[in-house]
Every structure is written in structure tokens, then in C-alpha cells.
C-alpha positions in Angstrom: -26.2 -6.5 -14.3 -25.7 -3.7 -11.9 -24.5 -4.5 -8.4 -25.4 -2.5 -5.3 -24.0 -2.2 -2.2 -26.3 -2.5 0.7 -26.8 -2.4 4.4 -27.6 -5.1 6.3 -30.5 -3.8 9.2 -31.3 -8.1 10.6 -28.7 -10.7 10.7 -28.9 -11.5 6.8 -27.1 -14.3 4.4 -25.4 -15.0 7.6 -23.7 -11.3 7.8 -24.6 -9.5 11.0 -26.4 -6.3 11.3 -24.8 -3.3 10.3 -22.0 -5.2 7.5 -22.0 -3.9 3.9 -22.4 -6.4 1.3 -22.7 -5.8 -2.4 -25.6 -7.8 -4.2 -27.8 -7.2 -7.3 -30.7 -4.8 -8.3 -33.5 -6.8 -8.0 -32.0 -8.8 -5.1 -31.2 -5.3 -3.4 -34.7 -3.6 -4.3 -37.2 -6.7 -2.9 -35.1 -6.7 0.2 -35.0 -3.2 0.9 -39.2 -3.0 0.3 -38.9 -5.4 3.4 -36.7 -3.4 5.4 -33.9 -6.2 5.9 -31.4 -3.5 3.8 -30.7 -0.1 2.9 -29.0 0.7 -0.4 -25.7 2.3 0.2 -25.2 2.7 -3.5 -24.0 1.6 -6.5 -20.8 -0.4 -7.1 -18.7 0.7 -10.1 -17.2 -1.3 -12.4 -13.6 -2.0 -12.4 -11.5 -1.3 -15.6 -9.3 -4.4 -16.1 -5.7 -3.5 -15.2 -3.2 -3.7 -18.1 -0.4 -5.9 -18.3 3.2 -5.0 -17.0 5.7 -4.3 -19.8 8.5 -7.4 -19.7 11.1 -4.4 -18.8 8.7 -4.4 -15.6 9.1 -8.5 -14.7 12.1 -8.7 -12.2 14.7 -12.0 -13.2 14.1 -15.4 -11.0 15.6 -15.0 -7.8 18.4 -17.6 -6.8 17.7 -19.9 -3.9 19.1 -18.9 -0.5 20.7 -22.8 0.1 24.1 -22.9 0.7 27.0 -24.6 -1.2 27.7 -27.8 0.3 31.8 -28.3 0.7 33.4 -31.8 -0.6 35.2 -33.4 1.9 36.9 -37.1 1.5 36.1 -39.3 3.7 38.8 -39.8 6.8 39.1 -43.6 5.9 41.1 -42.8 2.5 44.7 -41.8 1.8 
């Protein structure tokens, strides 16, 4: 299926005039041949990124929290 991405010229799918959206052919052609768009162009696909080596992955960072010192209580000798 090959996206487009389109003009709004009317307040349309709740976007205001003017906003580019990206919808489908058919979707983009019939609404154009009513004047409520105008085709911007064609939206490439992305290539799927590939994953990050584990060399790449940083180690699990420590929490920030404080030690907490042990005190006795004053009550004990």
C-alpha cells in the first residue's frame, strides 16, 4: 500500500487547513478530485534500523540514594 502525503485545503479528519497529513492512495486520490487535498507526494518507506552490537549497550546505572549510617539508639550502653 503506498502512502501519500497530502495537503489539507478545508478543515479535514479534524486537522485544520493548511496541516500535512500522510494517508493512502485511493484515500488521497478521491479526496483530491474533490478539492479537500493536494498531494504533496509520496511517503518513502523506512528501512528497519538494525540492532546495536552488545559492545554498544551501556552497564545499569547505580541508584543515586544515599547510604544510610547506623547509629544505636541513645537509650543503650
Amino acid at each position: 500500500m503506498v502512502k501519500f502525503k497530502v495537503k489539507t485545503k478545508a478543515v479535514f479528519n479534524g486537522q485544520p487547513p493548511g496541516s500535512t497529513i500522510e494517508v493512502d492512495e485511493a484515500f488521497a486520490r478521491k479526496y483530491e478530485a474533490l478539492k479537500y487535498l493536494e498531494i504533496v507526494g509520496e511517503v518513502k518507506e523506512q528501512k528497519p534500523k538494525a540492532k546495536a552490537d552488545e559492545k554498544g549497550k551501556s552497564a545499569p546505572k547505580k541508584s543515586a540514594t544515599k547510604p544510610t549510617a547506623k547509629t544505636k539508639p541513645k537509650g543503650d550502653k
